[in-house]
N, CA, C and O atoms as CSV, one atom per row, in Angstrom:
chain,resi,resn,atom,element,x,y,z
A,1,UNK,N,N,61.667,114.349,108.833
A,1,UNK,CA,C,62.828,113.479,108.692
A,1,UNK,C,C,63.911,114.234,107.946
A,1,UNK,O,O,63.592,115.100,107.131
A,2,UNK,N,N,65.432,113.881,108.241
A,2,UNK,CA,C,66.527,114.459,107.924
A,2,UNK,C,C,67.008,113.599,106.479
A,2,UNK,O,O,66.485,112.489,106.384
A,3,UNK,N,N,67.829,113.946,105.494
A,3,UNK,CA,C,68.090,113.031,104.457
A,3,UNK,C,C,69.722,114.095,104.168
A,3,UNK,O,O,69.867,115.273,103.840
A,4,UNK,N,N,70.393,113.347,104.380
A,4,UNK,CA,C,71.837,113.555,104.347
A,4,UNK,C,C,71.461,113.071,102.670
A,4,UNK,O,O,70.827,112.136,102.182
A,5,UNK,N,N,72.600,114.841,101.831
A,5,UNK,CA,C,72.652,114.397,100.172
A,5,UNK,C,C,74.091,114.728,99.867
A,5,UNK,O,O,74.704,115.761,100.136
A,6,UNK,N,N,74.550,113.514,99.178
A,6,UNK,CA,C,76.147,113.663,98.669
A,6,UNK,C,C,75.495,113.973,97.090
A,6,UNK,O,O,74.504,113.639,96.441
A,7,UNK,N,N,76.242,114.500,96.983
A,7,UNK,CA,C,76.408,115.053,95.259
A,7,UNK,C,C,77.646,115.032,95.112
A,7,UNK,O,O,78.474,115.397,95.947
A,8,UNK,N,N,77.965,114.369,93.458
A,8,UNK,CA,C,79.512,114.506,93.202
A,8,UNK,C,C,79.035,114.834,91.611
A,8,UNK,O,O,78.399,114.254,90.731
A,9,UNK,N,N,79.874,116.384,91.824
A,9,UNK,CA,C,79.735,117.354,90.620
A,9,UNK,C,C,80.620,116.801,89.526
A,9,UNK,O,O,81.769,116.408,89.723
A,10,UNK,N,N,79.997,116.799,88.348
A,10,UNK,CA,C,80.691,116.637,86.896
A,10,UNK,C,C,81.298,117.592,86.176
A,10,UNK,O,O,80.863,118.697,85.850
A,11,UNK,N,N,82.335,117.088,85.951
A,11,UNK,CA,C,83.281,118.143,85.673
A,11,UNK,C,C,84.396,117.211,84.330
A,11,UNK,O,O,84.575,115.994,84.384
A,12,UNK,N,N,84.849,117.879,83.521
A,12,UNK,CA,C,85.958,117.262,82.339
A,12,UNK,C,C,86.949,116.486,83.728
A,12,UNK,O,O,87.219,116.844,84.875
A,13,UNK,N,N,87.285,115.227,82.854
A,13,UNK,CA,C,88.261,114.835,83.488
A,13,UNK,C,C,87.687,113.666,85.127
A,13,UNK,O,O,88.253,112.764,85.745
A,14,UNK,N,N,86.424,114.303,85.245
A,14,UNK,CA,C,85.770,113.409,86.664
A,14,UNK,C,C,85.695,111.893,86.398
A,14,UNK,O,O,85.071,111.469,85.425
A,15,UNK,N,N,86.472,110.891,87.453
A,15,UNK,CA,C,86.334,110.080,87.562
A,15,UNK,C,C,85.266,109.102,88.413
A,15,UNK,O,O,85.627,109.126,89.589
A,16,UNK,N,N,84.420,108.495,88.292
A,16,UNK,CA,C,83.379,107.869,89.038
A,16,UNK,C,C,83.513,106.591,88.997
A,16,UNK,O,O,83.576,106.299,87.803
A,17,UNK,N,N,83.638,105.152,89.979
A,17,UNK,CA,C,83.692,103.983,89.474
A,17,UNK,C,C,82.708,103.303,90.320
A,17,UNK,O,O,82.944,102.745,91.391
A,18,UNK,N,N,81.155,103.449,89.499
A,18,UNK,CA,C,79.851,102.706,90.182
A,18,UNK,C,C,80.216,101.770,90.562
A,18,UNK,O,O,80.123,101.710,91.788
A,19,UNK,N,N,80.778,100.603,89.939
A,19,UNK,CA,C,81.118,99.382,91.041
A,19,UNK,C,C,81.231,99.619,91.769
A,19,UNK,O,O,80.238,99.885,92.445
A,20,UNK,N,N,82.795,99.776,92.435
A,20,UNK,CA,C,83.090,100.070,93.462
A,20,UNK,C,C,82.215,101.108,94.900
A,20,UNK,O,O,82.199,101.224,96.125
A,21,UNK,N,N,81.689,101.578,93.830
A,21,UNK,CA,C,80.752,102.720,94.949
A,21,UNK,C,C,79.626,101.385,95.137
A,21,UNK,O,O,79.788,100.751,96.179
A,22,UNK,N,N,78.945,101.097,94.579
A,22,UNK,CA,C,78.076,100.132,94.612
A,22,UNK,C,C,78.256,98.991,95.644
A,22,UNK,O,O,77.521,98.629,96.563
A,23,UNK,N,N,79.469,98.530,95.211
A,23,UNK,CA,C,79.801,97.387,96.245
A,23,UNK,C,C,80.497,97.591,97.349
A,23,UNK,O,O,80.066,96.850,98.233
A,24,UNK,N,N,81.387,98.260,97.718
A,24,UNK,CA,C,82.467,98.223,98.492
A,24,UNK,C,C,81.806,99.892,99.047
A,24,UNK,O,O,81.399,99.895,100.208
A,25,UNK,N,N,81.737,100.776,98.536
A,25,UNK,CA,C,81.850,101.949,99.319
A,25,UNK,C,C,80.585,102.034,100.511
A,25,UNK,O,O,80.659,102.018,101.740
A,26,UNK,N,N,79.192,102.149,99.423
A,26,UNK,CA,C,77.735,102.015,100.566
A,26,UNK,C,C,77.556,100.399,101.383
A,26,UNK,O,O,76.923,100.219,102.423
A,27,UNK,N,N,78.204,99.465,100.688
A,27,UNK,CA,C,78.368,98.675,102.011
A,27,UNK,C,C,79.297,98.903,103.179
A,27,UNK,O,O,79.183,98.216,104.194
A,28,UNK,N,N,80.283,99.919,103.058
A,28,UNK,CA,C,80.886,100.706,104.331
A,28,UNK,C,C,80.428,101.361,104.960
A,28,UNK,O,O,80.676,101.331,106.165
A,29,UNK,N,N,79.282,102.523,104.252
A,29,UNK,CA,C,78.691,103.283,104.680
A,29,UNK,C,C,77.324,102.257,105.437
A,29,UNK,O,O,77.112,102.456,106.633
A,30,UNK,N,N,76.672,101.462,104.884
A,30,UNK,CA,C,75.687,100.446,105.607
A,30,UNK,C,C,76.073,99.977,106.956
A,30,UNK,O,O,75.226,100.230,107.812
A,31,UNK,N,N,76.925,99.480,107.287
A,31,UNK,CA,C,77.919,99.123,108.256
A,31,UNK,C,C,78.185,99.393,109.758
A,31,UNK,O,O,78.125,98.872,110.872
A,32,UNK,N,N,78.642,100.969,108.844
A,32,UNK,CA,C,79.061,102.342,109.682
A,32,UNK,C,C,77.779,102.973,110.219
A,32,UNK,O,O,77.991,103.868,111.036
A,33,UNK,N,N,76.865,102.788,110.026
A,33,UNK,CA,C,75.975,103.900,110.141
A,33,UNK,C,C,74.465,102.657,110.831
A,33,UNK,O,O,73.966,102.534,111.949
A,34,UNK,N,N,74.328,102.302,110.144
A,34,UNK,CA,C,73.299,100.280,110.581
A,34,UNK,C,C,71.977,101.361,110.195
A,34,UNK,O,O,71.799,102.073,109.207
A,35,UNK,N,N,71.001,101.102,111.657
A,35,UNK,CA,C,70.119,101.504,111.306
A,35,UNK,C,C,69.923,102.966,111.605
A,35,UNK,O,O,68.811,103.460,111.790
A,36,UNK,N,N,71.322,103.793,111.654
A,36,UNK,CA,C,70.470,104.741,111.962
A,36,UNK,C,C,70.448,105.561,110.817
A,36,UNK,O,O,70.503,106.786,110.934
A,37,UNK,N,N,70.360,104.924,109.565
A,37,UNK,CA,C,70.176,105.274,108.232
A,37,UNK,C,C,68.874,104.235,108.205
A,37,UNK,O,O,68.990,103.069,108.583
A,38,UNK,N,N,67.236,104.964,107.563
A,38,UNK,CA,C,66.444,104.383,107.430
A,38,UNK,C,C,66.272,103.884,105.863
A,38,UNK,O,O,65.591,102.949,105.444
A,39,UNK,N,N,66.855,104.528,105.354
A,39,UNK,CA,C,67.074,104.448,103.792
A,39,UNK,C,C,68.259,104.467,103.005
A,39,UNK,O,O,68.972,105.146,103.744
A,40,UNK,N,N,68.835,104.243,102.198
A,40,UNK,CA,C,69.516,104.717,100.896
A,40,UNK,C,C,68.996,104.815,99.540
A,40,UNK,O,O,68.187,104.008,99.082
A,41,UNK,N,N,69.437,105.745,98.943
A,41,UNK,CA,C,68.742,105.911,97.617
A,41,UNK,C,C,70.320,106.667,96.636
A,41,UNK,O,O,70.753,107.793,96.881
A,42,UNK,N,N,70.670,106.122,96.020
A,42,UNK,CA,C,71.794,106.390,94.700
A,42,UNK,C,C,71.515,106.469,93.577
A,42,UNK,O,O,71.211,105.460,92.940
A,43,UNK,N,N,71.545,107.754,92.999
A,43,UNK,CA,C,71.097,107.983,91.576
A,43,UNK,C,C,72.655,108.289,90.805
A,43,UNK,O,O,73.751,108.613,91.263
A,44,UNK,N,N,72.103,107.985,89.277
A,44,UNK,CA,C,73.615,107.940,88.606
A,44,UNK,C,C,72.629,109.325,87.884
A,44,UNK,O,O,71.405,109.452,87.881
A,45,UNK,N,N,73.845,110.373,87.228
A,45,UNK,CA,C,73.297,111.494,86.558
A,45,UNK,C,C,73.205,110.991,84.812
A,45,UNK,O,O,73.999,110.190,84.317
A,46,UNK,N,N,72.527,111.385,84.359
A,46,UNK,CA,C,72.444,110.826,82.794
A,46,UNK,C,C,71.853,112.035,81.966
A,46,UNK,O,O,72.179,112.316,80.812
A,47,UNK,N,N,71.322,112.419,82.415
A,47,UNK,CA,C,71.273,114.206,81.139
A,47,UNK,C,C,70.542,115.023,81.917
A,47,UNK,O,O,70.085,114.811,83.040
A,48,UNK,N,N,70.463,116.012,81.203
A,48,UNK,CA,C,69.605,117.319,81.631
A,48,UNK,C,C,68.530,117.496,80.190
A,48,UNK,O,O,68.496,116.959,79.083
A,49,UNK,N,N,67.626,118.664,80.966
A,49,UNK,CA,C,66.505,118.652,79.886
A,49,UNK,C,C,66.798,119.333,78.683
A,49,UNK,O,O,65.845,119.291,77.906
A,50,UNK,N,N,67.875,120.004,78.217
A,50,UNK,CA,C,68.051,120.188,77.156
A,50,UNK,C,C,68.864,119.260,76.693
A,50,UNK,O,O,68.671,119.199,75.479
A,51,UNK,N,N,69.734,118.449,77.044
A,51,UNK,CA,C,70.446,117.589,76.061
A,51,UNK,C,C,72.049,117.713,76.685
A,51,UNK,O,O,73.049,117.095,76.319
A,52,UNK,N,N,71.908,118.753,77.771
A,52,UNK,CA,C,73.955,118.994,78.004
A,52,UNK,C,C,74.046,117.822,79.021
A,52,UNK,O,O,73.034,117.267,79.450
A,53,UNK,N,N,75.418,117.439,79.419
A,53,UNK,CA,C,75.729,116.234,80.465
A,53,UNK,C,C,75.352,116.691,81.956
A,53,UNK,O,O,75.682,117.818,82.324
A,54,UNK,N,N,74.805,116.002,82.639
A,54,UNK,CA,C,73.924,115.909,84.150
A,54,UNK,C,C,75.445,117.272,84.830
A,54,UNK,O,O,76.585,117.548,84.456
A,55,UNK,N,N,74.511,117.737,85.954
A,55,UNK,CA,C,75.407,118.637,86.636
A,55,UNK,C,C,76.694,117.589,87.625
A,55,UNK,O,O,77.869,117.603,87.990
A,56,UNK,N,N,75.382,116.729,87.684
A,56,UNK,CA,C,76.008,115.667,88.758
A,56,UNK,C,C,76.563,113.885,88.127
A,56,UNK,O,O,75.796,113.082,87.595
A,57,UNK,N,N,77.896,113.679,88.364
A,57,UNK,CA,C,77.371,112.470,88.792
A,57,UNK,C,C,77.082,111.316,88.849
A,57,UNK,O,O,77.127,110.400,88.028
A,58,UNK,N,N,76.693,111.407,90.147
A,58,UNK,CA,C,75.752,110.693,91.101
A,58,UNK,C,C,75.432,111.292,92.616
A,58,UNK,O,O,76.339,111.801,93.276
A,59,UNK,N,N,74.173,111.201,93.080
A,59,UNK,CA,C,73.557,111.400,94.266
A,59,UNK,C,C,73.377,110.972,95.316
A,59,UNK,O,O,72.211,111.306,95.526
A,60,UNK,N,N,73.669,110.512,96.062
A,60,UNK,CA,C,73.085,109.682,97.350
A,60,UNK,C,C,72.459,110.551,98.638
A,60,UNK,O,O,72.886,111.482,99.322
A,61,UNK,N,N,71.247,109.778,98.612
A,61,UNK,CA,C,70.194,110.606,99.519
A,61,UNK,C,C,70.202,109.582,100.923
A,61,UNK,O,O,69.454,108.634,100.685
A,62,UNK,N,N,70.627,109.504,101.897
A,62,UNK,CA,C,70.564,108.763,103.128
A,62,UNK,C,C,69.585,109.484,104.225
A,62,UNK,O,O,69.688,110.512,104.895
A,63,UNK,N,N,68.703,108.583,104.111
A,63,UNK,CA,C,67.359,109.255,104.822
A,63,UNK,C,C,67.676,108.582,106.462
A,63,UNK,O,O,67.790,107.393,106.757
A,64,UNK,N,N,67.774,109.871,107.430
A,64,UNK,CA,C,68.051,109.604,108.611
A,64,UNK,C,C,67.024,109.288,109.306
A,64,UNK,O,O,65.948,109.885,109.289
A,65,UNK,N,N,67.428,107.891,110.253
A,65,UNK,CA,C,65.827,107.298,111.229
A,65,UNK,C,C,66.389,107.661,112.580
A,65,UNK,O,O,65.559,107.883,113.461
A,66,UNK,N,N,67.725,107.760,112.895
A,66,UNK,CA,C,67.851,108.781,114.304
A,66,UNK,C,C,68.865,109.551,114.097
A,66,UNK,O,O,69.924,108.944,113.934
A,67,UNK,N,N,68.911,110.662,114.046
A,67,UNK,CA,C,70.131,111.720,114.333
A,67,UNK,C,C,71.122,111.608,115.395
A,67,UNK,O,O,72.310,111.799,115.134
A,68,UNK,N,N,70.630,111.236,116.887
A,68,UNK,CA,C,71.430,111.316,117.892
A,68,UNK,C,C,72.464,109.963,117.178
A,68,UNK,O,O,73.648,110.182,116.918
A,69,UNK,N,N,71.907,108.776,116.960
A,69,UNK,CA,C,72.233,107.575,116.506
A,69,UNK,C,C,73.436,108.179,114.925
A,69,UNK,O,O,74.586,107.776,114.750
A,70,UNK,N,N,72.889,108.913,114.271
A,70,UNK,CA,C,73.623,109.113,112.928
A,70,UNK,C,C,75.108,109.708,113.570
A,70,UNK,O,O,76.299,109.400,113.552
A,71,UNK,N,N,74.359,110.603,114.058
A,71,UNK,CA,C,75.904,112.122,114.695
A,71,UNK,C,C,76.884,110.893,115.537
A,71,UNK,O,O,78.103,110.871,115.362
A,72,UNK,N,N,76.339,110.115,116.256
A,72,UNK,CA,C,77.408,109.242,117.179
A,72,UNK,C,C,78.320,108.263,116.201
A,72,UNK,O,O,79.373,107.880,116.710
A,73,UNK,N,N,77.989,107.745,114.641
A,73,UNK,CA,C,78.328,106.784,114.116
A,73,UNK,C,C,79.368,107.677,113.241
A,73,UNK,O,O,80.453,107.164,112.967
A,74,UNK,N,N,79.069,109.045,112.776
A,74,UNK,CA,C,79.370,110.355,112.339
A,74,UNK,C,C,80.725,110.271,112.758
A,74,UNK,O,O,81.545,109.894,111.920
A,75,UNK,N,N,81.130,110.572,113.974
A,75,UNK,CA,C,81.787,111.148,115.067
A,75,UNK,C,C,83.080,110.020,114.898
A,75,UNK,O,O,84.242,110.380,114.707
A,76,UNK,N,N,82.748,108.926,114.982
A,76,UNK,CA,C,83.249,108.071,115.487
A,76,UNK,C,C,84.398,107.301,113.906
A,76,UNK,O,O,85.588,107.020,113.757
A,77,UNK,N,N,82.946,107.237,112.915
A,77,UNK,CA,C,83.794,106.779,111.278
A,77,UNK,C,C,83.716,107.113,110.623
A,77,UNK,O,O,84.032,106.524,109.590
A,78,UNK,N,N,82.970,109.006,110.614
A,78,UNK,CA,C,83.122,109.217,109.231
A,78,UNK,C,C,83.848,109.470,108.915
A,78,UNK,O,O,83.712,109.799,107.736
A,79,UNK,N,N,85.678,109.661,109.590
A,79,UNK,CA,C,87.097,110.359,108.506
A,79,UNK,C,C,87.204,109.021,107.509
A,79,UNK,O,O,87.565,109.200,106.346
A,80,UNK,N,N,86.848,107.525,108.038
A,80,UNK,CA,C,87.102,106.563,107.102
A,80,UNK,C,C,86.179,106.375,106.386
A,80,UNK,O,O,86.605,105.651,105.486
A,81,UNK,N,N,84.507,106.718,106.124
A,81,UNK,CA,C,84.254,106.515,105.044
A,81,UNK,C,C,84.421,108.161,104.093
A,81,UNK,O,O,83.978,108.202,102.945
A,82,UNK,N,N,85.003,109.262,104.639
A,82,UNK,CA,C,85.383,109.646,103.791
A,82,UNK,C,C,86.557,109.797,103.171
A,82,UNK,O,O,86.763,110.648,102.307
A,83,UNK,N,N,87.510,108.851,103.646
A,83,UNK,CA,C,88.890,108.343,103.301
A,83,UNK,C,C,88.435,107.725,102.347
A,83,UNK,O,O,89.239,107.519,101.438
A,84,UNK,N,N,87.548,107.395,102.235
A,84,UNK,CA,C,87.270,106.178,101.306
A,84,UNK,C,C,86.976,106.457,99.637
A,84,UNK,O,O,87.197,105.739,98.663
A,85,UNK,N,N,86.423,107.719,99.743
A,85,UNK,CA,C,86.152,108.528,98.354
A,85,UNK,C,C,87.081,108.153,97.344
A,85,UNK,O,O,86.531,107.639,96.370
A,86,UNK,N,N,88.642,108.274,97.255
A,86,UNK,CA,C,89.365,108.579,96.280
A,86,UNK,C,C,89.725,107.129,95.654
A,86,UNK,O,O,90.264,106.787,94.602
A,87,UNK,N,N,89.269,106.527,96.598
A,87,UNK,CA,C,89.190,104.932,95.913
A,87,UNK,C,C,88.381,104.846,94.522
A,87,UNK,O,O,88.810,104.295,93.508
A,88,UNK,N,N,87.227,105.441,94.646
A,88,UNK,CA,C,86.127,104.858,93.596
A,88,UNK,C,C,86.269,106.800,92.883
A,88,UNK,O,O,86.501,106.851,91.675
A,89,UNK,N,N,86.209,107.405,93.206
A,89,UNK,CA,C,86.299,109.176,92.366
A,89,UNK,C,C,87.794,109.909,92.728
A,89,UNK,O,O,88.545,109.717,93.684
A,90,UNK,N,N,87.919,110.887,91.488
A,90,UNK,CA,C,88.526,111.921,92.249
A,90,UNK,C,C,87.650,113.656,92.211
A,90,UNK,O,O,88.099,114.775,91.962
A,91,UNK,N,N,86.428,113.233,92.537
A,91,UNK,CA,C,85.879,114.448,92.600
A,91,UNK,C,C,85.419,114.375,94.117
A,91,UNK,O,O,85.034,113.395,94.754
A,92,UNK,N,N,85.559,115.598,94.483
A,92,UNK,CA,C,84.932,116.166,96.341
A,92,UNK,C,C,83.648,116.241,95.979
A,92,UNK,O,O,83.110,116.738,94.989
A,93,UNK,N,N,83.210,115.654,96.960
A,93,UNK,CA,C,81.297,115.829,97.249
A,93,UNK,C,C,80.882,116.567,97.952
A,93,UNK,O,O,81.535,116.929,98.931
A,94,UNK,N,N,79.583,117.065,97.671
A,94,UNK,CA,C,79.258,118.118,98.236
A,94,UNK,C,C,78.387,117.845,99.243
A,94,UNK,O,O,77.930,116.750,98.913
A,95,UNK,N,N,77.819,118.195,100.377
A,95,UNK,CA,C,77.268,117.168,101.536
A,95,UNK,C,C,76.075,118.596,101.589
A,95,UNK,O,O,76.501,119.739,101.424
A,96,UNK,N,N,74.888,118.378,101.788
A,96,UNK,CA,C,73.898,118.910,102.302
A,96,UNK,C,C,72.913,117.848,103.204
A,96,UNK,O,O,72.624,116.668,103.010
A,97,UNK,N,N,72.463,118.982,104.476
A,97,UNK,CA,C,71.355,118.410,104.633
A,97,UNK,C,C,70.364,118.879,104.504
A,97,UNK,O,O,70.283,120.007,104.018
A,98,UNK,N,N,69.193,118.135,104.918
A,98,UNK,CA,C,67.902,118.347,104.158
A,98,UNK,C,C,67.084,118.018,105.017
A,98,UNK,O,O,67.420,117.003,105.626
A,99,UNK,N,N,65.388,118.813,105.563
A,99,UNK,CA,C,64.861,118.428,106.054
A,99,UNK,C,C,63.379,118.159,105.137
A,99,UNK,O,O,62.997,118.765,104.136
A,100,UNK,N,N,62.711,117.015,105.882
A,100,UNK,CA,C,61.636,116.877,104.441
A,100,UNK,C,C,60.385,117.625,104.758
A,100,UNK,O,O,60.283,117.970,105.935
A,101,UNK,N,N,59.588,117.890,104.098
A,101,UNK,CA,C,58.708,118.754,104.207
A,101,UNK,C,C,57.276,118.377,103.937
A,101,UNK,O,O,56.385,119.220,104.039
């Protein structure tokens, strides 16, 4: 299985507004995408193991249940849910994918 990961890097000055991501943004992304997202998973960053501030953040791991299904929903809305970013951050995310192992 495929798991699409947004990371939004922490940096002085990074703005993040969980509400809004919470409510309004992944219910766009829910929407946009239905089932061919089998999962979501959103982590907020809160420290590292020595004590300095998280690299990240927050994470979102969207675990893909069809690709052909993801790439077509992709194609079609992702310039608007990534129009949608500067609403709730002004930091660029970093997009990897991932296959699970």
């Amino acid at each position: 299985m495929r798991c699409l990961n947004v990371l939004y890097p922490n940096s002085p000055g990074a703005r993040f507004d969980f509400d809004y991501y919470m409510s309004k943004h992944m219910a766009l992304v829910d929407k946009t995408f239905g089932k061919s997202i089998a999962r979501i998973e959103v982590r907020r960053g809160v420290a590292t193991p020595d004590g300095k501030p998280p690299a990240y953040i927050a994470v979102a791991a969207l675990w893909i249940a069809s690709q052909e299904a993801f790439d077509a929903a992709s194609a079609q809305h992702g310039a608007t849910v990534r129009g949608d970013v500067p609403n709730f951050s002004n930091v660029q995310p970093l997009v990897q994918i991932d296959e699970s192992l």
